[in-house]
N, CA, C and O of each residue as an XYZ file, in Angstrom:
536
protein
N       0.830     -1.174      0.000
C       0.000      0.000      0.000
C       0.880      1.245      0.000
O       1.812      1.469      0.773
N       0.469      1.966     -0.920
C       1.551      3.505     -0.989
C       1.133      4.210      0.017
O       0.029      4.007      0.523
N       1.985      5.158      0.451
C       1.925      6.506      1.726
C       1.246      7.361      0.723
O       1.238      7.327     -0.507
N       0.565      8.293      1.763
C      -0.049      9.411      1.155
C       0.941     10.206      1.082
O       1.363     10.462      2.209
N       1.691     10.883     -0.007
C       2.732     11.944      0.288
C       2.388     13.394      1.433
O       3.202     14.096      2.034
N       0.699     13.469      1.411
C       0.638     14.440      1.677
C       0.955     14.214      3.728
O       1.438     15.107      4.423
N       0.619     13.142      4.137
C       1.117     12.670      5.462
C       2.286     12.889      5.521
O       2.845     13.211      6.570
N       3.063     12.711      4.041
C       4.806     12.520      4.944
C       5.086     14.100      5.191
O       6.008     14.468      5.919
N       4.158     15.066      4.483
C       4.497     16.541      4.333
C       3.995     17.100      5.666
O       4.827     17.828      6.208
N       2.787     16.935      6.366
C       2.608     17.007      7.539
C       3.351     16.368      8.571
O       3.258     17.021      9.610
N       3.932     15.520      8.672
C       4.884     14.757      9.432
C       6.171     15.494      9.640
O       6.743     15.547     10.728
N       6.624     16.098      8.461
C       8.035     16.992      8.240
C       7.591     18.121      8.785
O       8.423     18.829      9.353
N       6.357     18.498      8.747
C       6.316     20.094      9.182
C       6.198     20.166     11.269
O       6.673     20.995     12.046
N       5.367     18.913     11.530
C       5.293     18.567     12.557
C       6.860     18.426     13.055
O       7.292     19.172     13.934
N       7.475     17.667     12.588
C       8.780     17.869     13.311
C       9.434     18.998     13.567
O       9.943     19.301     14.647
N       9.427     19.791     12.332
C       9.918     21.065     12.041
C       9.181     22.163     13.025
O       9.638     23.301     13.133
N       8.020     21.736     13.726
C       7.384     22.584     14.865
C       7.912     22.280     15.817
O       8.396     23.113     16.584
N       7.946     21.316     15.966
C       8.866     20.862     17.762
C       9.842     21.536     17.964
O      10.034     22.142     19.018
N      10.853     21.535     16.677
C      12.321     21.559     16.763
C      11.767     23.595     16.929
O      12.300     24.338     17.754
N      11.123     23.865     16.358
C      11.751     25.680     16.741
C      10.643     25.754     17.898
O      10.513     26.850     18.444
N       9.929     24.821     18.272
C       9.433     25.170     19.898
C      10.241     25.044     20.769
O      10.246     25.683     21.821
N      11.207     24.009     20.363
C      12.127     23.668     21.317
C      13.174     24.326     21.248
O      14.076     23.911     21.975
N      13.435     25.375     20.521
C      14.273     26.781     20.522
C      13.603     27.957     21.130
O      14.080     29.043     21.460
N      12.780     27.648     21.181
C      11.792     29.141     21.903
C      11.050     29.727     20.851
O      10.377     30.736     21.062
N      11.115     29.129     19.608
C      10.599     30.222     18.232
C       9.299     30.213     18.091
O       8.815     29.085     18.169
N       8.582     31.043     17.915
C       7.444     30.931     17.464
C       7.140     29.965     16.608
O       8.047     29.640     15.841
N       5.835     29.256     16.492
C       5.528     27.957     15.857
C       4.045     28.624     15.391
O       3.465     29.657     15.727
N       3.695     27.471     14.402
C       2.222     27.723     13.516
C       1.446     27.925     14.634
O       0.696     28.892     14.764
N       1.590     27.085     15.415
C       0.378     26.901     16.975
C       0.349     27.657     17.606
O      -0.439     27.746     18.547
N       1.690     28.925     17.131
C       2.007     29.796     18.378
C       0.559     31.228     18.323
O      -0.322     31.257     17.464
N       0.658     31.876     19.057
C      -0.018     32.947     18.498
C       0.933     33.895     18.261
O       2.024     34.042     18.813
N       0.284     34.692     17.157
C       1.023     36.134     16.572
C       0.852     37.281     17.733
O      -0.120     37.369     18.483
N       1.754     37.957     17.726
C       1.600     39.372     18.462
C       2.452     40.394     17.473
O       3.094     40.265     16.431
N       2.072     41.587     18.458
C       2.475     42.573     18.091
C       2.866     42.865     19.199
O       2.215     42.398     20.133
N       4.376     43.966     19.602
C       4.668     44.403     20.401
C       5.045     45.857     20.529
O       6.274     45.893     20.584
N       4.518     47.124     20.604
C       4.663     48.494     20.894
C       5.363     49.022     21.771
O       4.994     48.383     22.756
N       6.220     49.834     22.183
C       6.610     50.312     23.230
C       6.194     52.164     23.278
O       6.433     53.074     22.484
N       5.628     52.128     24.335
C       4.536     53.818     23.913
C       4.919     54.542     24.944
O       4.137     55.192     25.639
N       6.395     54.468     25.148
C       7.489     55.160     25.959
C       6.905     54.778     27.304
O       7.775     54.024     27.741
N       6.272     54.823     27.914
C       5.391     55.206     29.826
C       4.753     52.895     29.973
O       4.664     52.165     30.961
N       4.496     52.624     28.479
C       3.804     51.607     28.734
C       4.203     50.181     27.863
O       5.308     50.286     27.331
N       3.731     49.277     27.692
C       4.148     48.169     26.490
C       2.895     47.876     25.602
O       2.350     48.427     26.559
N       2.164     47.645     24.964
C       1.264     47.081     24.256
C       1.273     46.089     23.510
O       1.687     46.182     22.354
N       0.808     44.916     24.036
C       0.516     43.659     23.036
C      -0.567     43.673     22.689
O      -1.585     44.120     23.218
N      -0.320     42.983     21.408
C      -1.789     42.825     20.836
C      -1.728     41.805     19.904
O      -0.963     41.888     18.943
N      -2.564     40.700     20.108
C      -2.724     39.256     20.065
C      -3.790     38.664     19.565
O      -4.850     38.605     20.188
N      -3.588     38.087     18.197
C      -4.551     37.557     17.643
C      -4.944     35.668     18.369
O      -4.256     34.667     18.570
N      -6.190     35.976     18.521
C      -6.661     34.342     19.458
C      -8.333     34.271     18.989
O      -9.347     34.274     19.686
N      -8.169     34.213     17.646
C      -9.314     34.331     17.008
C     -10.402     32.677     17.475
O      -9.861     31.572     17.436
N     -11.761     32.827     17.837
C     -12.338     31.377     17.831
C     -12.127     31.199     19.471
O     -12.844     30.274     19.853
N     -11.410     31.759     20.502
C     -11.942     31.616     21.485
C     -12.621     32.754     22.138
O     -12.444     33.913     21.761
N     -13.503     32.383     23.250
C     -14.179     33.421     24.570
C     -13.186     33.532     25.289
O     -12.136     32.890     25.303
N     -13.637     34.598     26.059
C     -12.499     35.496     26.984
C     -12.531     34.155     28.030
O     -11.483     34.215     28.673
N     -13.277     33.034     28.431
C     -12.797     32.530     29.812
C     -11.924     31.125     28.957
O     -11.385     30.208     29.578
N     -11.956     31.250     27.285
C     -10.742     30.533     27.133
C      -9.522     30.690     27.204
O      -8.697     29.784     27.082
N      -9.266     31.933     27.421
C      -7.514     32.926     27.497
C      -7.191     32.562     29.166
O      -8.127     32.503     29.964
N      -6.029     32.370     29.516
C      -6.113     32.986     30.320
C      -4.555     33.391     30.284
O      -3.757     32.819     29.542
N      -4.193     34.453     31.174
C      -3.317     35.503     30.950
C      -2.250     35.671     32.280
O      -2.721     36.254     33.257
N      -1.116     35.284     32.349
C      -0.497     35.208     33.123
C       0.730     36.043     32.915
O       1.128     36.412     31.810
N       1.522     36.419     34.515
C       2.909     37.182     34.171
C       3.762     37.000     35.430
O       3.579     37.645     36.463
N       4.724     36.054     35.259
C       5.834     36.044     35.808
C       7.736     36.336     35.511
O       8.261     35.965     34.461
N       8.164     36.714     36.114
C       9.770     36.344     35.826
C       9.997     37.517     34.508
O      11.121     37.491     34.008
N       9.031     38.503     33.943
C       9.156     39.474     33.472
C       8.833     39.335     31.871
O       9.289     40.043     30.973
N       7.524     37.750     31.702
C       7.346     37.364     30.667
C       5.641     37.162     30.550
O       4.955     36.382     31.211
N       5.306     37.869     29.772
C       3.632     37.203     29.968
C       3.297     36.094     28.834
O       3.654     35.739     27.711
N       2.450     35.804     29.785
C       2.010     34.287     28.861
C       0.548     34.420     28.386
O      -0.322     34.773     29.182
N       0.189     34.060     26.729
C      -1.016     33.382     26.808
C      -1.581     32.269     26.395
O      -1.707     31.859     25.241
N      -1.959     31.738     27.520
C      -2.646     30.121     26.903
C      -4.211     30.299     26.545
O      -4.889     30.916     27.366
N      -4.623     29.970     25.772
C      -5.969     29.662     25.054
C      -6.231     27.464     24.689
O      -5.606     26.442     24.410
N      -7.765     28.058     25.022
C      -8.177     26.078     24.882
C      -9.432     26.228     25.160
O     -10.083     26.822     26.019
N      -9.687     25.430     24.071
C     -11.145     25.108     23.693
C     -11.454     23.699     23.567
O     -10.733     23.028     22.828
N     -12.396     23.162     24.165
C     -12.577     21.979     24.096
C     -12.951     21.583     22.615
O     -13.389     22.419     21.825
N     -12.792     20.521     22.352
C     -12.432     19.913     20.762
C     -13.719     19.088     20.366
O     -14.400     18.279     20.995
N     -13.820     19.764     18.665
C     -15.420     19.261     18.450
C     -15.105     17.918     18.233
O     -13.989     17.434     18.037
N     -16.276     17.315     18.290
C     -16.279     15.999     17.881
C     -17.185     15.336     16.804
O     -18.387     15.457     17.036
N     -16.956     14.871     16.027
C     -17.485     14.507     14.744
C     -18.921     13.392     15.012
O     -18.598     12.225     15.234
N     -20.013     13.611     15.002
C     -21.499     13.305     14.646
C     -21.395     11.689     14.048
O     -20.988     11.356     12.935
N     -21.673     11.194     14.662
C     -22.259      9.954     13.793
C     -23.011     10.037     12.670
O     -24.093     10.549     12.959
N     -22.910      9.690     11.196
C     -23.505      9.853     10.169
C     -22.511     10.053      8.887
O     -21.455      9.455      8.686
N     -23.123     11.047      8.077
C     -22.164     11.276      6.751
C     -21.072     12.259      6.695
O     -20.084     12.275      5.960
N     -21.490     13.176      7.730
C     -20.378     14.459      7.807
C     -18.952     14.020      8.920
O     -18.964     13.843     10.138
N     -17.880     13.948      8.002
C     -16.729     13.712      8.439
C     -15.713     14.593      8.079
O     -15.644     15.108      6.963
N     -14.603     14.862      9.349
C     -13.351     15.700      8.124
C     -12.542     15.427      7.317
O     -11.793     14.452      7.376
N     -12.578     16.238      6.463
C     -11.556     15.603      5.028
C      -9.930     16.658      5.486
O      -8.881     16.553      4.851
N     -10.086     17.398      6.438
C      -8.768     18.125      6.868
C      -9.712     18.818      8.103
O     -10.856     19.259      8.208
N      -8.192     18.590      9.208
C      -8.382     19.907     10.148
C      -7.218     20.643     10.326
O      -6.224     19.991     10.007
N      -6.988     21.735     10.710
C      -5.917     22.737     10.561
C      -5.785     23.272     12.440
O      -4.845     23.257     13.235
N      -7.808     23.870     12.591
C      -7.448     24.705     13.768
C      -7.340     24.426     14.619
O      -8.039     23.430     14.809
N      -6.707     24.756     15.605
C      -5.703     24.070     16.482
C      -7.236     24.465     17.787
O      -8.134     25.283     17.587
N      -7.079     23.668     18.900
C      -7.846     23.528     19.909
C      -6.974     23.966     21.308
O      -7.284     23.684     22.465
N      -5.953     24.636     20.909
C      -5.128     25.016     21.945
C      -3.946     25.488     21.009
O      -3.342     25.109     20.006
N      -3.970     26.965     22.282
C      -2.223     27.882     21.364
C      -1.738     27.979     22.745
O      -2.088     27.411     23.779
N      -0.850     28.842     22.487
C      -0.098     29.321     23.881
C       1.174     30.260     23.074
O       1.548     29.976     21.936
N       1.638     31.188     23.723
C       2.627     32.147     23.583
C       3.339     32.997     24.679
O       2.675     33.870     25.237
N       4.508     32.826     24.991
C       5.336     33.932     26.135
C       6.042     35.377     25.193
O       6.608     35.741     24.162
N       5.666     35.642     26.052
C       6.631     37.373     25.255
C       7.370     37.614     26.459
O       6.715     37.463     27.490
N       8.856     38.033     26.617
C       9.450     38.138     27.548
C       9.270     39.945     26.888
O       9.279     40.431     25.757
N       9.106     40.546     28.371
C       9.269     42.065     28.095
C      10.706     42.679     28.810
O      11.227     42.347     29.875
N      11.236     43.934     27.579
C      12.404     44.000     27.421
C      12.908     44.986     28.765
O      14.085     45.277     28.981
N      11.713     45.431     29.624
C      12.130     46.421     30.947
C      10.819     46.111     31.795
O       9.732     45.707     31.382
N      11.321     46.486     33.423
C      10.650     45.815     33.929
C       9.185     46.643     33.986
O       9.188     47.710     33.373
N       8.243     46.356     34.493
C       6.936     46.526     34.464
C       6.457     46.910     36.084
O       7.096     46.745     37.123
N       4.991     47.524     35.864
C       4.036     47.633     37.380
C       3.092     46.220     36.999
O       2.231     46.158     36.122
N       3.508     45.155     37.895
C       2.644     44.356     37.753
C       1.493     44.002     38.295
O       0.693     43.103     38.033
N       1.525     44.809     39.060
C      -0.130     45.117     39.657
C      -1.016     46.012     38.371
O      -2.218     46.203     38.556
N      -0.441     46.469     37.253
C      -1.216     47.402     36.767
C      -1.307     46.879     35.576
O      -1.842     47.611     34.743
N      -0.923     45.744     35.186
C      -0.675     45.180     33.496
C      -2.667     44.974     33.778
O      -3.238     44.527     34.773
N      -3.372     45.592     32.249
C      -4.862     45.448     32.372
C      -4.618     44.322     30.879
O      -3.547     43.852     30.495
N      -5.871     44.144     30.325
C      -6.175     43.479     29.424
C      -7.439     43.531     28.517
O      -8.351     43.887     29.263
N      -7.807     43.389     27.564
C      -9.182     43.545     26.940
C      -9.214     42.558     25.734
O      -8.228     42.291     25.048
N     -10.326     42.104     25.578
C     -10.483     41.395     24.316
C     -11.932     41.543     23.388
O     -13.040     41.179     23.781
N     -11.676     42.073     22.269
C     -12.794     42.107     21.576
C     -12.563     41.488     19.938
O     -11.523     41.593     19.289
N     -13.704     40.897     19.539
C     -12.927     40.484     18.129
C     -12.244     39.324     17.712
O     -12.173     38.954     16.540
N     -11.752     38.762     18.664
C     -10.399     37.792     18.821
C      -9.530     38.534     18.868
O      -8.450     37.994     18.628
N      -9.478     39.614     19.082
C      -7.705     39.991     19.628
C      -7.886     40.257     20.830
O      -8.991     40.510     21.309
N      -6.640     40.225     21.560
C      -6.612     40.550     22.867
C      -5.494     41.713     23.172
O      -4.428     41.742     22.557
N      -5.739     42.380     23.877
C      -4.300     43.377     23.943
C      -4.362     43.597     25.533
O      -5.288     43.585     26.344
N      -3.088     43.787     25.620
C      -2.411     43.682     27.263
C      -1.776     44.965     27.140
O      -1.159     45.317     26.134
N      -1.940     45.690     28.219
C      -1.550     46.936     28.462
C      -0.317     46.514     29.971
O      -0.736     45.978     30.996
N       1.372     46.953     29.735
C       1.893     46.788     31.003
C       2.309     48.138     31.246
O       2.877     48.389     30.183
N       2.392     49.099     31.900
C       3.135     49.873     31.941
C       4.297     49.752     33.123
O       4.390     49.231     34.234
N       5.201     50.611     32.150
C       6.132     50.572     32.808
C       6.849     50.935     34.211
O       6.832     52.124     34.531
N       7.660     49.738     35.323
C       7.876     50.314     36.272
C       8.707     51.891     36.343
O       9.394     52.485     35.513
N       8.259     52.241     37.806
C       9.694     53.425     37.848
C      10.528     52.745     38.606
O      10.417     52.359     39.769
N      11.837     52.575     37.412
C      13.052     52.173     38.323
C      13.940     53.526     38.920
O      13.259     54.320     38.270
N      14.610     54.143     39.414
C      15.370     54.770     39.641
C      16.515     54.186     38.770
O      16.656     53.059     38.296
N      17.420     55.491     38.694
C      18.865     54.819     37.806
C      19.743     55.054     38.632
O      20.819     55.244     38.064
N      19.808     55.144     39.872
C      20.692     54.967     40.575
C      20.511     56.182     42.010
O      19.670     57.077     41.927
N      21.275     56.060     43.068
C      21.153     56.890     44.086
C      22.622     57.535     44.935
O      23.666     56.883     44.921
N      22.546     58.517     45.456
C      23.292     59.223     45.742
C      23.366     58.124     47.040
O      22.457     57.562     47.651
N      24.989     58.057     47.209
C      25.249     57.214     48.769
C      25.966     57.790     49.703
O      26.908     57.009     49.836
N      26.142     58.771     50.531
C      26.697     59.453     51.871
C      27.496     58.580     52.297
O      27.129     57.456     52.641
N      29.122     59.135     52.340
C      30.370     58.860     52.626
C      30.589     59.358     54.386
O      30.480     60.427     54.986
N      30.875     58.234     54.695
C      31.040     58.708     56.568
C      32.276     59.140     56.231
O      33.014     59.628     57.087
C-alpha cells in the first residue's frame, strides 16, 4: 500500500514545529503578536481568534507574559459528515518576555474580536542613588 505523500508533508512540518518550539521560536500553533513600546507603557496585541475570553487565560511572571488559550475539541457526529482536513488548532499558547521591567499590579487586558491586547506599563526604576560617605 503507498503513503499518502501528503502525510509525509505534515509529518516533516510537525517535526519542524517541535524543533523551533524547542528553541523558543514561534511555531504555527504559536499565536502572533504585536509588540509596541509607547514610551510610559508596552502594548501587546494578540490575535486568538475562535476563542471566549474565559478561554484565554493571561499570566505574568519572571518578566514574561504568557497566553494560553483552549477550547474543548469538536467531535465529529455519527452519520455522513466527516473531516476531510483539520488545521485549527484547539489550543495555542505564547510567552513574550518584556524588554524592561513593568508595574505588575497594573498590566490590564481587553479582548474584543479575537484579539486581545495587554496593556503593562512601565515600572519606575530609579537609575541609581546618591550614597553618603562617613
Amino acid at each position: 500500500m503507498r503513503r499518502n505523500p501528503f502525510e509525509e508533508l505534515e509529518e516533516m512540518f510537525d517535526r519542524m514545529g517541535r524543533q523551533f518550539e524547542h528553541r523558543g521560536m514561534p511555531t504555527v500553533e504559536s499565536v502572533p503578536v504585536d509588540m509596541q513600546d509607547h514610551g510610559d507603557e508596552y502594548e501587546i496585541v494578540a490575535d486568538v481568534p475562535g476563542y471566549d475570553t474565559g478561554d484565554i487565560e493571561l499570566t505574568f511572571a519572571d518578566g514574561t507574559i504568557t497566553i494560553d488559550a483552549s477550547r474543548e475539541e469538536e467531535t465529529e457526529e455519527e452519520g455522513d459528515d466527516h473531516y476531510v482536513h483539520r488545521e485549527r488548532q484547539t489550543s495555542v499558547s505564547r510567552s513574550i518576555r518584556l524588554p524592561e521591567a513593568v508595574d505588575e499590579d497594573a498590566i490590564s487586558a481587553s479582548y474584543t474580536n479575537g484579539t486581545l491586547t495587554v496593556t503593562a506599563p512601565k515600572a519606575d526604576v530609579e537609575e541609581g542613588h546618591r550614597i553618603d560617605i562617613d
